[in-house]
TORKOL-4160 file (C-alpha; in steps of 0.2 Angstrom, whole numbers, padded with zeros to 4 digits, m for minus):
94
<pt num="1" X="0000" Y="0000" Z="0000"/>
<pt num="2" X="0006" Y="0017" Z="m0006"/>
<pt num="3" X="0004" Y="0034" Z="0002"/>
<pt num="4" X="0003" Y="0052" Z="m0001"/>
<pt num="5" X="0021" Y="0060" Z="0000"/>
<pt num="6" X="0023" Y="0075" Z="0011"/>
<pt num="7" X="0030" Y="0081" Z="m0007"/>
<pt num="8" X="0014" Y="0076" Z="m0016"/>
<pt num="9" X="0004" Y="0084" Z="m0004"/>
<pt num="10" X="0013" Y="0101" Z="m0003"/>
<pt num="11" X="0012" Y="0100" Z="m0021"/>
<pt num="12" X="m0006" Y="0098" Z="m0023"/>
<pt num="13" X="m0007" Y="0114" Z="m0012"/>
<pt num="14" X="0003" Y="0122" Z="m0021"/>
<pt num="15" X="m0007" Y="0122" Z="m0035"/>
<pt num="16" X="m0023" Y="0121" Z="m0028"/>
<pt num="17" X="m0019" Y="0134" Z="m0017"/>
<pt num="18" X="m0018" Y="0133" Z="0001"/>
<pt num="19" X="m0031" Y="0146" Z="0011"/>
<pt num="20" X="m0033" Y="0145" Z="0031"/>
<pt num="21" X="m0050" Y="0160" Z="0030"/>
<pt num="22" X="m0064" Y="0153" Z="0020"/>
<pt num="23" X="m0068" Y="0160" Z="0003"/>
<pt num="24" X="m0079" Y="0158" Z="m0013"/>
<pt num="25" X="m0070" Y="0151" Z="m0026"/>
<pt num="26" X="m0074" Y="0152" Z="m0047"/>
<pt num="27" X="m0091" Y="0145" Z="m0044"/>
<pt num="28" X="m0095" Y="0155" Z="m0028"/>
<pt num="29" X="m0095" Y="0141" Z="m0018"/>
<pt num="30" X="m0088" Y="0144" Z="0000"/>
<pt num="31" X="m0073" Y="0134" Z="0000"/>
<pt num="32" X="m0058" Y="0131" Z="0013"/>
<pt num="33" X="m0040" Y="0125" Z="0015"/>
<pt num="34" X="m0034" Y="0116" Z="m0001"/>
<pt num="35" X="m0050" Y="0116" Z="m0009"/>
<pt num="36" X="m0061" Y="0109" Z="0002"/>
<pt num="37" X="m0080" Y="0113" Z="m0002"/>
<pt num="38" X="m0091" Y="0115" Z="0013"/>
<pt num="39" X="m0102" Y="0104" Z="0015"/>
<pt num="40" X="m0120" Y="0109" Z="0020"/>
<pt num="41" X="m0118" Y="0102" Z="0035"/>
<pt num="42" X="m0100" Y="0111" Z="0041"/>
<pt num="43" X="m0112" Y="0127" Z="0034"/>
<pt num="44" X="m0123" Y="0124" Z="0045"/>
<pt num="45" X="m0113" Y="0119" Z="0059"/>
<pt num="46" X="m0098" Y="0128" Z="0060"/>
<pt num="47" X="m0088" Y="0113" Z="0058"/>
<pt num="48" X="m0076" Y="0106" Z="0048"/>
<pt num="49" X="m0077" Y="0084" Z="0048"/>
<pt num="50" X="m0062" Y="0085" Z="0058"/>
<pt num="51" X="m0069" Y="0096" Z="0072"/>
<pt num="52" X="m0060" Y="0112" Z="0065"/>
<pt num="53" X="m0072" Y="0127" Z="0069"/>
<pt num="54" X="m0068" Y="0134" Z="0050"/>
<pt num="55" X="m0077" Y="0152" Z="0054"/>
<pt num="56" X="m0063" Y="0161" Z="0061"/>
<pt num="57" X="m0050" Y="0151" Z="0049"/>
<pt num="58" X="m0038" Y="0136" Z="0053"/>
<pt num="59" X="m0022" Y="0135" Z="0057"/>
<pt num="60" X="m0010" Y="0126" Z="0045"/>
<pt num="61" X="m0010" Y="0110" Z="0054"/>
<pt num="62" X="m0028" Y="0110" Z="0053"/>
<pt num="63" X="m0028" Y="0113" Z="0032"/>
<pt num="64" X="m0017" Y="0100" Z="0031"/>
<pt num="65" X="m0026" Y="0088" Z="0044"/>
<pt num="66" X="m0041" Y="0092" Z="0032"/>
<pt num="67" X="m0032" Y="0089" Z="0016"/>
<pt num="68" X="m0026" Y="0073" Z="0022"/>
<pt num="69" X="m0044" Y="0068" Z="0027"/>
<pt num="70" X="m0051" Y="0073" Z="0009"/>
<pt num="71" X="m0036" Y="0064" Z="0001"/>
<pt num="72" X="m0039" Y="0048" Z="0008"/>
<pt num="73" X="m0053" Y="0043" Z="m0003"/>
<pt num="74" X="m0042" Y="0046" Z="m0018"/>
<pt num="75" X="m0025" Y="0037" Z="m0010"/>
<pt num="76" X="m0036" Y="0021" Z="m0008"/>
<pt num="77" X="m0044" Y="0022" Z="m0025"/>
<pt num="78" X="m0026" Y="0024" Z="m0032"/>
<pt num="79" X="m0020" Y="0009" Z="m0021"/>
<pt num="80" X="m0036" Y="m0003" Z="m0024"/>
<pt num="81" X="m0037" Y="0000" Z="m0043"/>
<pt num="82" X="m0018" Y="0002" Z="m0050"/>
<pt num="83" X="m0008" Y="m0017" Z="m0050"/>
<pt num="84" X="0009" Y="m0013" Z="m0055"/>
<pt num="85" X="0023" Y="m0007" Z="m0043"/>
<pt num="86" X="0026" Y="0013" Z="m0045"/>
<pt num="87" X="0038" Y="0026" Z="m0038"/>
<pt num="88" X="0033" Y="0039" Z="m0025"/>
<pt num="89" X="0036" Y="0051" Z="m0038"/>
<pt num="90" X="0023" Y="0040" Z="m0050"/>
<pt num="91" X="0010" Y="0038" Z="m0034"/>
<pt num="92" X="0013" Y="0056" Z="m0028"/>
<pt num="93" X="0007" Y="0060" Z="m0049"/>
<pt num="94" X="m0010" Y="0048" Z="m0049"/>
């Protein structure tokens, strides 16, 4: 079982952009962090699904506790769907 670099996931802020205030993005959604889109609930709530109160903004540890949560889903598709051995750099990339 593979996992996300610290590399891969500083570059995935990097370009997605890493923001600890919420704001709207393109869409005008009210979005967080690297890219996360609140959810109706965390609307509603005040809280993030880590327990992060996102209304005064997070801390970096929590953007990358978030960002960690809402790349897990993708880190186990990668691992349960590719059968060939990859690099980090080749993981880090899918």
């Amino acid at each position: 079982m593979y996992s996300l670099s610290s590399k891969g996931s500083k570059a995935i802020a990097f370009l997605e952009g890493f923001k600890t205030h919420a704001y709207k993005d393109i869409a005008g959604l009210l979005t967080i962090g690297v890219g996360h889109l609140l959810t109706q609930r965390e609307l509603n709530t005040g809280l993030l699904s880590t327990g992060a109160d996102w209304n005064s903004g997070l801390s970096e540890e929590e953007v990358v506790n978030l960002l960690d949560k809402d790349l897990a889903r993708f880190v186990s598709s990668v691992n349960n769907l590719v059968s060939v051995e990859l690099t980090q750099n080749e993981f880090d990339a899918l």
